[in-house]
N, C-alpha and C positions, 0 to 999 in steps of 0.2 A: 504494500500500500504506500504512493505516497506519503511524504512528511507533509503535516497540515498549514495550511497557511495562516499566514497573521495579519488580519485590517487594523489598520487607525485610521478613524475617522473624527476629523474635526471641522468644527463650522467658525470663521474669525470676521471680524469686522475688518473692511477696507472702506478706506477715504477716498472719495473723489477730489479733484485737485479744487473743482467747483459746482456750481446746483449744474444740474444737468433734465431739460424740463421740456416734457413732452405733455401727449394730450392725455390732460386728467393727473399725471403725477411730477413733481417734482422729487428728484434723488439730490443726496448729497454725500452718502455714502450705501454698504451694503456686507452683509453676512455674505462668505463663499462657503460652499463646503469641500474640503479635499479627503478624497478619499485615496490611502498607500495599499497595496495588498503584496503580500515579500514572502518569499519561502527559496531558503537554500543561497541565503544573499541576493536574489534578484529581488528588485521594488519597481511596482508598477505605479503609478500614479495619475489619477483623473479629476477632475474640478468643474463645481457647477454652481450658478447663480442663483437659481430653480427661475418659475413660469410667475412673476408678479402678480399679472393678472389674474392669477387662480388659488394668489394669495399662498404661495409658497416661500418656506423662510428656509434660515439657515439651520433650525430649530426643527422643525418640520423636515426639512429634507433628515438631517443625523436621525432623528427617530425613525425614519423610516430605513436607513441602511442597517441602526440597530436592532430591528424587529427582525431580520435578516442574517442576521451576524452569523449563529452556528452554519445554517447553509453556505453563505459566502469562503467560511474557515474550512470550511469543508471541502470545498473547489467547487466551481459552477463554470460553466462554459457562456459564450455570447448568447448563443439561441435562447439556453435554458435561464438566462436571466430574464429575459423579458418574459416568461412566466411568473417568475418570480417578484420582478418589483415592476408596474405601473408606468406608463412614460411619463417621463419629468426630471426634475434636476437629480434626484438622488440616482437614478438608476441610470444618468447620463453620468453620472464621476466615476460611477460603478465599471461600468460598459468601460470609458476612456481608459481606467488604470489597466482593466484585463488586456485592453489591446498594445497599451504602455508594456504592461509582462511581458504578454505572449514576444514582444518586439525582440526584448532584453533576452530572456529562456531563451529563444533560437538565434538567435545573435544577428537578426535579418531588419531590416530599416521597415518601416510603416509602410515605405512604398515597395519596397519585397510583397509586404503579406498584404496590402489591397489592390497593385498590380497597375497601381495610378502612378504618371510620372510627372514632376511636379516641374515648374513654370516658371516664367515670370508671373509674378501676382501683382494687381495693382490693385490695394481697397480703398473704397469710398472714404473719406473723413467726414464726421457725420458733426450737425450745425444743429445747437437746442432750440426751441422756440425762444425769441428776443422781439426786440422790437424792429422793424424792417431797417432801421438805421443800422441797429449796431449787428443785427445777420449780416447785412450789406460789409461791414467793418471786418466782419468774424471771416467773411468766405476771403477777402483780400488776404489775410492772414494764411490760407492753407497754400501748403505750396504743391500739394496734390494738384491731379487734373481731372480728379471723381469726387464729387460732395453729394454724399447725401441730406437733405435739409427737410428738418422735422416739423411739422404744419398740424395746429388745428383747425379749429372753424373758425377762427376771430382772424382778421386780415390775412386770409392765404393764397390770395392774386396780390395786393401790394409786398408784403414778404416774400415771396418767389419772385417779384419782378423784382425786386429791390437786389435781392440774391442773383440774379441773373445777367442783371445788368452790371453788377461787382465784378463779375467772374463770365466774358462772352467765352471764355479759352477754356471753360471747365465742363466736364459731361456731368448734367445733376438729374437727379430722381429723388424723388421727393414721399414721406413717408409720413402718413396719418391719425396711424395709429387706433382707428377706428373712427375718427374725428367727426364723421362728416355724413350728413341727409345724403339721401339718392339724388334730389332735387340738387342741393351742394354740386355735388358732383357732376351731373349732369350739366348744370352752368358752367363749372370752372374747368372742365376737360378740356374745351375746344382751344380756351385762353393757354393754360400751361402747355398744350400741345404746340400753340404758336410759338411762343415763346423757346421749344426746343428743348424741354426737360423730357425725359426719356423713358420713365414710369413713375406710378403712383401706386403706392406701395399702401393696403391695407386700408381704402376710404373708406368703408362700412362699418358698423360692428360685424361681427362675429355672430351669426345666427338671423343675420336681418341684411343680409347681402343676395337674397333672392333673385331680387330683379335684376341682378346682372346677367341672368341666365336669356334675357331679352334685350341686353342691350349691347349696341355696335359701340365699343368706346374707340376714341379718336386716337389716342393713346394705350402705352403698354399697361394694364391694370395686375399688381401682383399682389399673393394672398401670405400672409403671414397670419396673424390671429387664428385667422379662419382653417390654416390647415397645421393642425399640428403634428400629424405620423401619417402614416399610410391608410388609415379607417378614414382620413378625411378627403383621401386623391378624388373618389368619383366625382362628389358632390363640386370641390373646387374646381377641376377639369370642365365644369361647364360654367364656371363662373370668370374663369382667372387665364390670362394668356400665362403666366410666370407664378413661381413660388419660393419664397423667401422660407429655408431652412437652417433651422437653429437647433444644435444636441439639445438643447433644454427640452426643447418641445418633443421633440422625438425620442427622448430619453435615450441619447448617446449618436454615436457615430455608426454604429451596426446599423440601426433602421435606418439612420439619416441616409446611408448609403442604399438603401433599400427604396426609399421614397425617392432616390436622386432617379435612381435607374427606371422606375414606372414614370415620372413623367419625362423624362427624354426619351423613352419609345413610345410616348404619347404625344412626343413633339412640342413640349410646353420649356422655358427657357427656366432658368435656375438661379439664384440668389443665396451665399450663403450669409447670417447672420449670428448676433451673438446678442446677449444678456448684459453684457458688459461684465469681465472678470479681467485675469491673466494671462499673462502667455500662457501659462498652463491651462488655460480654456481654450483660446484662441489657436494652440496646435493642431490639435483635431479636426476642428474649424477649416484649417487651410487645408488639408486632405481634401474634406470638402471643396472648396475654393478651385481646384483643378477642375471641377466637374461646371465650373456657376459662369454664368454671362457678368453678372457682377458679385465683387466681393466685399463684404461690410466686415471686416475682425481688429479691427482700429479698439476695440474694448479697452486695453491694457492702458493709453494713452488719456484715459478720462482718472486713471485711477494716483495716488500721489506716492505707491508704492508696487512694484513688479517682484517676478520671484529671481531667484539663482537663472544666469541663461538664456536672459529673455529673448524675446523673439525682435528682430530689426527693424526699423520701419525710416526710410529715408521717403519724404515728398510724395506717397502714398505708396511707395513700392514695397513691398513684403517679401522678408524673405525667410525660406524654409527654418522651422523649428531643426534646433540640433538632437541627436537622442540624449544628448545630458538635461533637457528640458523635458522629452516626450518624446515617445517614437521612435 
């Protein structure tokens, strides 16, 4: 029999450098949870933000890996975890560190064992809601050539024009965060379409995005909220051209990789995203990111502290996690 494994699992508080303020929430900091799994000197390691909007903590997520624990100590493989734990952040650090192991045990890089080869990456640098002045201020400052720029419903044609007009050199898509009436939308498409931003990223809520299934948008419309694992492709597939994937949602990289490949032979364009953490979230992430039209894992950069190794980011260019970080 194998020798049994040993988790640590902890949840700690990280600072963001400043509020960071989207529709409905203001951040200013946040619990991560890190989960290690080691046996025989190897350590895996995975990290998650969990799913806010479903009202998952750092608190929340650890109780849910410790209700788990003897299994986990016991050895569990990728498949047989997601029987095990539920999609969301706890079962996404879970999934991450086993894929961190397996890397480390066979001595083979993360793109050995998912058979993806990795890129230039360029992610989005992502703009909070402000006021159209100081967005306009904020996007000069990026010296990316991808911004994604966060909108509610209070001024979101003067904020995108403001932002647009800062930056003619830069490609932006724009993200709602559920913000926004059908009616909203239906008025403001045609305008951000002119204007040249390139999708809109989640303008519904979540359960009340129906009427997209009738409507010709002018522009790319992608689903984030609305899709969180593979139980939600059908329904999205007739609402959404694009789908913005985050391990939180999908509880880890296993499905996310799963969800990538159903809608690219469904023909539907891809997005990776993040929660906002570490590099050690953000690595898995870019695995993902090889598969995505765009890439959002700028997370690490909102935060006033990174771990050992972190991951590089010059003018929005990304580059490959090292395996001393993950992988």
């Amino acid at each position: 029999m194998p020798s049994a494994y040993t988790l640590t699992v902890e949840s700690s508080y990280w600072k963001y450098k400043s509020p960071f303020v989207i529709t409905g929430y203001t951040f200013t900091g946040m619990d991560l949870l890190t989960v290690s799994i080691s046996r025989d000197g190897i350590t895996g390691r995975g990290e998650a933000a969990g799913v806010y909007y479903f009202d998952e903590t750092g608190a929340s997520m650890l109780a849910q890996v410790e209700a788990v624990r003897s299994k986990l100590e016991q050895g569990v493989s990728r498949s047989a975890l997601r029987e095990l734990l539920p999609a969301g952040g706890a079962r996404n650090a879970v999934d991450c560190a086993l894929w961190d192991f397996e890397a480390k045990q066979q001595g083979k890089s993360i793109w050995e064992l998912t058979g993806l080869v990795p890129r230039e990456t360029h992610s989005v640098m992502t703009l909070s809601i402000d006021t159209p002045e100081a967005m306009a201020h904020a996007a000069r400052q990026i010296e990316g050539q991808r911004i994604k720029v966060k909108l509610d419903g209070h001024q979101p044609l003067e904020r995108i024009t403001a932002v647009c007009a800062a930056r003619p050199d830069a490609e932006i898509v724009v993200d709602v965060n559920q913000g926004w009436s059908f009616e909203q939308l239906r008025t403001l498409a045609p305008s951000f379409s002119q204007l040249g931003v390139a999708m809109i990223e989640q303008p519904l809520p979540r359960g009340a995005d129906e009427s997209l299934e009738d409507y010709a948008a002018p522009i790319t419309l992608c689903a984030d909220e609305s899709c969180l694992d593979t139980n939600d492709f059908e329904q999205v597939a007739r609402r959404y051209q694009m789908i913005n994937i985050k391990l939180d949602k999908t509880g880890g990289l296993t499905e996310a990789l799963e969800l990538a490949k159903l809608a690219k032979d469904h023909g539907m364009a891809l997005m990776v995203g993040n929660m906002v953490g570490t590099s050690l979230a953000m690595a898995p992430a870019y695995v993902l990111a090889q598969l995505c039209r765009f890439v959002d894992i700028d997370g690490m950069l909102f935060l006033t502290q990174d771990r050992e190794h972190p991951m590089h980011f010059e003018a929005g260019l990304v580059a490959a996690p090292t395996p001393a970080l993950w992988g």
